[in-house]
N, C-alpha and C positions, 0 to 999 in steps of 0.2 A: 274237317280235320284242322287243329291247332298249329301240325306243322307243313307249314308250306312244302316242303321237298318232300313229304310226305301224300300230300295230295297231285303234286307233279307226277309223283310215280303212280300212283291211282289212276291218272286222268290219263298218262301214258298206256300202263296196261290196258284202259278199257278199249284206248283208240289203236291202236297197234298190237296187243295180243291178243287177243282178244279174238280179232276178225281171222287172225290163224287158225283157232280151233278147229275151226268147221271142214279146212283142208286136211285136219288128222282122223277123219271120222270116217271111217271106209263104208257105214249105211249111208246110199244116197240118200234116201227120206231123211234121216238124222241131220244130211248134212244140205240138206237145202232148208228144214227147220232153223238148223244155225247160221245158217247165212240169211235168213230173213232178219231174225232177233238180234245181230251185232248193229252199231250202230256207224259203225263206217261204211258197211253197205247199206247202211238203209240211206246215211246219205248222200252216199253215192248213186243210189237207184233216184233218189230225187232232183240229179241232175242229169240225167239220160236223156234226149230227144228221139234215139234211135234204135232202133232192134229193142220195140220194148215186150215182144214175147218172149222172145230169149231169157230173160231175166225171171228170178224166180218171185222177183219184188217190185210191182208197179213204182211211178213216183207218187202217188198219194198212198199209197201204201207203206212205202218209204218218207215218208214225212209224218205218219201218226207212230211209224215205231219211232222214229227221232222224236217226237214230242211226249213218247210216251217214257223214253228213255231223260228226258228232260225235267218231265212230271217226276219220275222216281228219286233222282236228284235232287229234286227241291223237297219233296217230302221226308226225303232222308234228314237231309238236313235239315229240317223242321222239325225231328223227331229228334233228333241231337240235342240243338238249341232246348229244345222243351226238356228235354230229361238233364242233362248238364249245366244248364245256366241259369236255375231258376233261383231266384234269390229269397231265402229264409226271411 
């Protein structure tokens, strides 16, 4: 994104609204899906030493959705640069 407070509030929503969702979803299955797929519990599953049954996200499992959520980021942006910036 071009404009920084624009991408502040992007990178806000992903990291703090984001992990809400999943508290509004009255299917369990739904809502243990979305709580794997946000990326503040995955990287929060990726610093757990403890009760790690409990959890519906190991820590390597929580570190490939984080990397994977990382990967999509870059290629986003990759796909941006490429389509927007190319020069005539």
């Amino acid at each position: 994104m071009r404009d920084s407070a624009t991408a502040a509030g992007v990178v806000c929503g992903v990291l703090y609204v984001l992990p809400l969702i999943p508290r509004m979803v009255a299917d369990p299955g739904w809502r243990r899906l979305l709580w794997q797929a946000t990326p503040a519990n995955a990287g929060l599953a990726i610093q757990t030493t403890t009760h790690l049954d409990d959890l519906p996200l190991g820590p390597w499992e929580g570190l490939g959705v984080t990397a994977a959520w990382a990967a999509a980021a870059l290629l986003g942006a990759w796909l941006l640069v490429r389509t927007r910036d190319v020069r005539a």
